[in-house]
C-alpha positions in Angstrom: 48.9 35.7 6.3 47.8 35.1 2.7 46.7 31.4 2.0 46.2 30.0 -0.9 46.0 26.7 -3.5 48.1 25.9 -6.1 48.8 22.4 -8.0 51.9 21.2 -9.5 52.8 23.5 -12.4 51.1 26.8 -10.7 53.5 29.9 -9.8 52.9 32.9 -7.7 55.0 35.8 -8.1 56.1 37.1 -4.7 57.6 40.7 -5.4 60.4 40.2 -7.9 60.6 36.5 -7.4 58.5 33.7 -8.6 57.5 30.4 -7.1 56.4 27.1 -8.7 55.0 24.0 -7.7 56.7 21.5 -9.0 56.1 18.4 -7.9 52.9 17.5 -4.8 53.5 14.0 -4.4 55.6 11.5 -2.9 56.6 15.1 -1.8 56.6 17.9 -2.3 58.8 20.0 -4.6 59.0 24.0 -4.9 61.1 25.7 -7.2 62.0 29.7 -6.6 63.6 31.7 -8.9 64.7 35.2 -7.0 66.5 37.5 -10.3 69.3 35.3 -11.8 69.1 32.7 -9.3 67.6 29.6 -9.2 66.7 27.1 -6.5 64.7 23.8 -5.4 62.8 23.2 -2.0 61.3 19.9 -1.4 59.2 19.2 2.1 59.9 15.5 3.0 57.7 13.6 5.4 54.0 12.6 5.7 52.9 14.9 8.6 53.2 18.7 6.6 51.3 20.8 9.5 54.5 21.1 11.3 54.9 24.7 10.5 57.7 23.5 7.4 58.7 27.1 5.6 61.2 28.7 3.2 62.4 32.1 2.8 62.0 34.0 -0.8 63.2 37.9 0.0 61.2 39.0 3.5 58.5 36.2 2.7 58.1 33.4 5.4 56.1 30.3 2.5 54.7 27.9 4.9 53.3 24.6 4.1 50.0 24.4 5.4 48.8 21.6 3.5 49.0 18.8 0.9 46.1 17.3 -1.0 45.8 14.2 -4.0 47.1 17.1 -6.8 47.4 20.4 -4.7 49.7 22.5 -2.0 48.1 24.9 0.6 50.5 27.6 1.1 50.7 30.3 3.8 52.5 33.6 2.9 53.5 35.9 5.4 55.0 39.2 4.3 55.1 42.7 4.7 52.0 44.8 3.2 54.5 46.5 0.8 55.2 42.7 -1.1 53.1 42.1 -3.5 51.9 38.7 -4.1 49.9 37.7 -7.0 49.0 34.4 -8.9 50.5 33.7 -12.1 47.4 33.7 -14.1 46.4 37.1 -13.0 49.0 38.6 -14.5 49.1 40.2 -17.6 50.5 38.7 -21.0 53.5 40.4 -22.3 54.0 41.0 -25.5 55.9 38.4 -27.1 53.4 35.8 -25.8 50.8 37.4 -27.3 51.4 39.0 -30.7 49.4 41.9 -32.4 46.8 40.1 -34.9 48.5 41.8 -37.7 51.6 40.0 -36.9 50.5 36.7 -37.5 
């Protein structure tokens, strides 16, 4: 299992699919885009160690933990899934134009 961090406003792309953080407190709020299709999770309830998860492809996201500003999320997936945080992945190009196009 892959744990890691992420406050509200942090993604991690899971394969195809990507996840956000939308919201940490009263509760907590995930939102999942997998292709075309959009969709919200939000974990309700003070005690989040009970082993609370979603499904995003053959990804088990489990909800290890909820700080002030920040989630702790377990990923459990096959080796072949890649899963990578949002800001290590590269700009495309639209985002970030050629100097000369300025």
């Amino acid at each position: 299992m892959l744990v890691m961090t992420r406050a509200a406003g942090e993604s991690v792309l899971i394969g195809d699919d990507l996840l956000t953080v939308v919201r940490v407190t009263p509760s907590v709020r995930i939102a999942v885009r997998e292709g075309r299709t959009r969709r919200t999770h939000q974990f309700r309830g003070g005690n989040y160690k009970t082993n609370q998860s979603l499904s995003i492809g053959s990804c088990r996201v489990v909800l290890m933990a909820v700080a002030r500003k920040e989630v702790t999320l377990g990923f459990d997936a096959p080796k072949s899934v890649v899963i990578v945080r949002s800001e290590l992945l590269p700009l495309d190009e639209t985002s970030n134009p050629d100097p000369d196009q300025r």
